[in-house]
C-alpha positions in Angstrom: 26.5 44.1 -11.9 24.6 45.0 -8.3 21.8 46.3 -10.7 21.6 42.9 -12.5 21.5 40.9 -9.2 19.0 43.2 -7.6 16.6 43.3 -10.0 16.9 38.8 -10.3 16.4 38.6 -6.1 13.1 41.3 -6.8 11.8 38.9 -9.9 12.4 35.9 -7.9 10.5 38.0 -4.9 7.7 38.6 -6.8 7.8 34.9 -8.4 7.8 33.6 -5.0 5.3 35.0 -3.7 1.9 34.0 -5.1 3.1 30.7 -4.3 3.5 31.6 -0.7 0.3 32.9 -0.6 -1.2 29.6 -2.3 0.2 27.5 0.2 -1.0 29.7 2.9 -4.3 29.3 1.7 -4.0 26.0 0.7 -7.0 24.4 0.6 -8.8 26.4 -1.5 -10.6 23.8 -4.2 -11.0 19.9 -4.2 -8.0 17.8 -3.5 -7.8 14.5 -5.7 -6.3 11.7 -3.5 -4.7 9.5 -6.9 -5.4 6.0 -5.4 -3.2 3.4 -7.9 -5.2 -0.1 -7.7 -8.8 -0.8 -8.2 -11.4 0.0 -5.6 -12.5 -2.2 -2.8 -9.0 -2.9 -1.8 -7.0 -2.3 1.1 -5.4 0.9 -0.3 -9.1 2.4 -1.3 -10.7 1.9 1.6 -8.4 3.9 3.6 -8.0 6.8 1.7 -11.8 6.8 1.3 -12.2 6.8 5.3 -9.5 9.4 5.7 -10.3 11.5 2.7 -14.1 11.5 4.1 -12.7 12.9 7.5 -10.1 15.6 5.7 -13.4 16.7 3.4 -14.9 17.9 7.0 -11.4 19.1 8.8 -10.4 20.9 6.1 -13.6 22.0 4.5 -12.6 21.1 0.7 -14.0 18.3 -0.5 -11.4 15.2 -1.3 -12.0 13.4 -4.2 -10.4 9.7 -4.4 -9.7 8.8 -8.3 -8.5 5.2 -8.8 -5.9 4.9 -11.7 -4.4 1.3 -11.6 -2.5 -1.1 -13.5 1.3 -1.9 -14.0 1.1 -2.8 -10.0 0.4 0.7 -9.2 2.8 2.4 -11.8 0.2 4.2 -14.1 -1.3 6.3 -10.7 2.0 6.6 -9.2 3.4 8.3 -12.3 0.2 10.4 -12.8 0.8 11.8 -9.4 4.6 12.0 -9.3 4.2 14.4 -12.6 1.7 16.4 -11.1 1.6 20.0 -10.5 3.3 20.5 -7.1 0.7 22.7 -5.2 -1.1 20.0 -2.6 -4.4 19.2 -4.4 -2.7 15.9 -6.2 -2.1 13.4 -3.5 -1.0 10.0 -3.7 -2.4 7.4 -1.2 0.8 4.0 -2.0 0.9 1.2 -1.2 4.0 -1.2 -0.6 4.6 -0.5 -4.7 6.4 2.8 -4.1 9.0 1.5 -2.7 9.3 -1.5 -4.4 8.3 -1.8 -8.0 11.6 0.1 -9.1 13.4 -3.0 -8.2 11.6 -5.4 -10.6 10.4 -3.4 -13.1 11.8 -1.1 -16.1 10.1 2.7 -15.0 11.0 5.9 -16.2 10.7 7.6 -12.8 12.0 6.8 -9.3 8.9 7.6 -6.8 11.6 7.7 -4.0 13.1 10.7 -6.1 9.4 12.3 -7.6 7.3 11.8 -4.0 7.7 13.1 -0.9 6.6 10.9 1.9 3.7 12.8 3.8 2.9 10.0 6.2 2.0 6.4 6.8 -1.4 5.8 7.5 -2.0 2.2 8.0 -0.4 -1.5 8.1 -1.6 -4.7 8.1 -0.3 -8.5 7.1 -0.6 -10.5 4.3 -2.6 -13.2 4.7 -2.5 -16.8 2.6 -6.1 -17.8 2.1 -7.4 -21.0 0.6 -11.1 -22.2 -1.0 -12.6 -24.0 1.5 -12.7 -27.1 -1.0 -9.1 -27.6 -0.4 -10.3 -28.9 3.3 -7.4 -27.2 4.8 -7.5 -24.7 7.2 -3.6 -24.8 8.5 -0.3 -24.0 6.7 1.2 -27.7 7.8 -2.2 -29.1 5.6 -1.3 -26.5 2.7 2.4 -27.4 2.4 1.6 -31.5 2.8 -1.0 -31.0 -0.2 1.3 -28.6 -1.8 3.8 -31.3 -2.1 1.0 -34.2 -3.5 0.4 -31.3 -6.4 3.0 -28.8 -7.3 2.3 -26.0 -9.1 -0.4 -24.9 -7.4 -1.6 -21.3 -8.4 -2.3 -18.5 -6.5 -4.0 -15.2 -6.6 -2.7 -11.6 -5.7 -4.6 -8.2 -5.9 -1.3 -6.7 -7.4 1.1 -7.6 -10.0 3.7 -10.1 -10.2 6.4 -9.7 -8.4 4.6 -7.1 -5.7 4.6 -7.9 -2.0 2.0 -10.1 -2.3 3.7 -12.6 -4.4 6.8 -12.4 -3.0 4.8 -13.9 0.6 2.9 -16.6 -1.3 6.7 -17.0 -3.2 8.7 -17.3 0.1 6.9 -19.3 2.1 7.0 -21.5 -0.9 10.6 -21.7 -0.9 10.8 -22.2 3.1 8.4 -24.7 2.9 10.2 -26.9 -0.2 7.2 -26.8 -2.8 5.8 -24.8 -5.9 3.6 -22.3 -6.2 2.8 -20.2 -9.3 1.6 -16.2 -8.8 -1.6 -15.7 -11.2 -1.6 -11.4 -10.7 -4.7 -9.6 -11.2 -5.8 -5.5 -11.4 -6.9 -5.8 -7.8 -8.1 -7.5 -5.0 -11.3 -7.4 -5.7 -11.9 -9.1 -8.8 -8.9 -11.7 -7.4 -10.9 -12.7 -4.3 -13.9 -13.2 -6.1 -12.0 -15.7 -8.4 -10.9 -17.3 -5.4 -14.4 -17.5 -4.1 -15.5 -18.7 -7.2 -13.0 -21.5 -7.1 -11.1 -20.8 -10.0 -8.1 -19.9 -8.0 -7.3 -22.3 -4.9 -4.9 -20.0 -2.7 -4.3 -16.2 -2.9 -2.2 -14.2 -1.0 -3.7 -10.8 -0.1 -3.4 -7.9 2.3 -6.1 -8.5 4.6 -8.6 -5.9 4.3 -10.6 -7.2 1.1 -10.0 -10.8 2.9 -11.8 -9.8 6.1 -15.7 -10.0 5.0 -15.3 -13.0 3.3 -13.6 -14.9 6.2 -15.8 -14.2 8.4 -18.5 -15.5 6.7 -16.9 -18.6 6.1 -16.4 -18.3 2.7 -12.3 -18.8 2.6 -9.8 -19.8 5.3 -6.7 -17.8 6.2 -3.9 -20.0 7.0 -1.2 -17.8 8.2 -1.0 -14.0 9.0 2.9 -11.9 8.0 3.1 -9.9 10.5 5.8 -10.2 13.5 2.8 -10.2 16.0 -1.2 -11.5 15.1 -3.3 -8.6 14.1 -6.2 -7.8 16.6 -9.0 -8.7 13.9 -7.6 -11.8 13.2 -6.8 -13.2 16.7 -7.4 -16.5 15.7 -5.4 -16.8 12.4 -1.6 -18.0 13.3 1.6 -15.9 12.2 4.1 -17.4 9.7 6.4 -17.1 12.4 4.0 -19.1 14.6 4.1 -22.0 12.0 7.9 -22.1 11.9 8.7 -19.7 9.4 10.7 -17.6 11.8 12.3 -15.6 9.1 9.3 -15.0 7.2 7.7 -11.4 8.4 6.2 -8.8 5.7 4.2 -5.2 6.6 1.8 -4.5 3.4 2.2 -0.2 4.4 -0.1 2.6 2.9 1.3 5.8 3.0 0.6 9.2 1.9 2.7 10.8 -0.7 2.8 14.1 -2.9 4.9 15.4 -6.1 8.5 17.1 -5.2 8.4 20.5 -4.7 5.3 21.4 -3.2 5.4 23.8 -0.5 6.7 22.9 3.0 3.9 24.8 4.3 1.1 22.4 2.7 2.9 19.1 3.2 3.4 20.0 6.9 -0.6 21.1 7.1 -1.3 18.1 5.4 0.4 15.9 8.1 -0.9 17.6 10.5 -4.6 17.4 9.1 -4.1 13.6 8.1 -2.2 12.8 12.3 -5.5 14.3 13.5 -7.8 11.8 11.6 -6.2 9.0 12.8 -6.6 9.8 16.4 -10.4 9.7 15.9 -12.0 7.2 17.4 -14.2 6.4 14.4 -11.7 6.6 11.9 -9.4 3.9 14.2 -12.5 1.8 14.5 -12.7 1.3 10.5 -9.2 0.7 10.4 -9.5 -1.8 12.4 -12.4 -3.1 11.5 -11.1 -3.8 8.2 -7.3 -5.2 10.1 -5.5 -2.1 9.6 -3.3 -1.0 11.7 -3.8 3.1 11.8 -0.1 4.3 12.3 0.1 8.5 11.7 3.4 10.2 12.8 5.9 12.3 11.1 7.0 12.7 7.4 10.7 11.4 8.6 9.4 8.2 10.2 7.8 7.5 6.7 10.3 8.1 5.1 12.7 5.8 6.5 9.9 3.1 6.6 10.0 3.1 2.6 13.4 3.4 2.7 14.0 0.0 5.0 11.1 -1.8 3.1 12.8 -1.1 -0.4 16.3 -2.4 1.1 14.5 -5.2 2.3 12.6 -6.3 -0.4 15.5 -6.1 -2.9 17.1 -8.3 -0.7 14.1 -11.0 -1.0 13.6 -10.6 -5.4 17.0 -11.2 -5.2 17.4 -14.1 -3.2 13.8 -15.7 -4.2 14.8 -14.7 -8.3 11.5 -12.7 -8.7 11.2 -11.0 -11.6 8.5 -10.0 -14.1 8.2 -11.7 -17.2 
């Protein structure tokens, strides 16, 4: 019997340690950050800046693959079932901690991802074609209420974050809006440019170039406080929707199991780009908040933003049809 267990702890020895040695190495090829919506949104753009700084701190090139639809499912499966050794990466959105709660997955991210770090937040912003000749919420509800049923766009699914903004402040307001989801923000906002949409409701990066040239008025920011690129557009809060407050995160995740050793590099690599100056200036260039920190304060982010927003599907009846 001592035989038997000492020759088990020398296989599981000799099993154990390549992968010691990998992660010690780690990184010794391309890492692939899995990005799950289209690009040109606000969850491309910052793993693009931060994968650019990572290719040059860590001297392995990071390769950003987009792999959307089903509201960020298809990339956050792909990565959640993918080998365990560092060099799959997920860069989330709010979707990973949100989608199990209104749709039918096979997988729990919160059970398949670890939570690396958060790397940015920003509001959601409700924006509306300047032929609508509004430019505050008060003018929006009052012409919400002369034609219900207005549409909306979102650069995610239905039922995301997005919708459930444009969907609440319907409620709190007493009219009726209906979601019309696309891939991403991209094509979205250029619908809404285009007129074909009259509101969306949109994390504010892909909303930022576009209001500044004139080309679409924001209404009403979700954060607690105004973000600093958009001093001038009011808070929900400020428009007396006290209650109504939403943080549209992006976080970095990876799949369970990989080595302690790489996901605490990898935190460590990731902290360090956002305390460059450059990388903070895109960020908030683009009205990102760069956040960093530690794996645990990430973690209980998603956590409180999954309680929270089961609270709100439940209590506006969102659901996916």
């Amino acid at each position: 019997m001592m035989k038997l267990r000492f020759i088990a702890l020398l296989l599981g020895i000799i099993t154990a340690a390549p992968q010691k040695a990998a992660a010690a190495d780690w990184p010794t090829r391309p890492i692939h950050f899995i990005v799950p919506f289209p690009a040109g949104g606000s969850v491309d753009v910052a793993a693009r800046v931060v994968g650019d700084y990572l290719s040059r701190s860590l001297g392995q090139q990071v390769v950003v693959e987009n792999k959307s639809g089903a509201n960020g499912n298809i990339g956050m499966e792909y990565a959640a079932k993918s080998a365990p050794d560092g060099y799959t990466v997920l860069i989330a959105p709010d979707a990973v901690s949100e989608n199990s709660h209104v749709y039918h997955m096979d997988f729990d991210p919160l059970q398949t991802l670890i939570p690396i770090i958060e790397l940015s937040h920003q509001p959601i912003a409700l924006a509306a074609h300047p032929s609508l000749g509004i430019t505050t919420l008060a003018g929006l509800t009052t012409l919400a209420k002369q034609q219900p049923g207005m549409s909306f766009a979102t650069g995610s699914g239905a039922a995301s974050l997005q919708a459930v903004v444009g969907l609440w402040y319907a409620k709190l307001a007493g009219v009726t809006l209906v979601q019309v989801p696309y891939r991403g923000g991209g094509e979205a906002i250029s619908d809404l440019i285009a007129g074909h949409v009259p509101l969306g409701s949109f994390g504010t990066t892909p909303l930022i170039p576009q209001y500044r040239a004139g080309a679409l008025n924001l209404l009403a920011q979700s954060t607690a406080v105004r973000s600093a690129s958009l001093p001038n557009v009011p808070t929900f809060q400020e428009a007396g929707m006290n209650e109504l407050v939403a943080v549209q995160r992006v976080g970095v995740l990876v799949p369970a199991g990989t080595p302690l050793e790489i996901t605490a590099r990898l935190n460590a690599a990731i902290n360090e780009a956002l305390r460059d100056e450059k990388v903070r200036k895109i960020f908030t260039d683009q009205a990102q908040d760069p956040a960093g920190g530690s794996a645990e304060q990430y973690a209980r982010l998603i956590r409180e933003d999954s309680d929270k927003f089961a609270r709100l599907v439940k209590e506006l009846n969102v659901k996916v049809e």
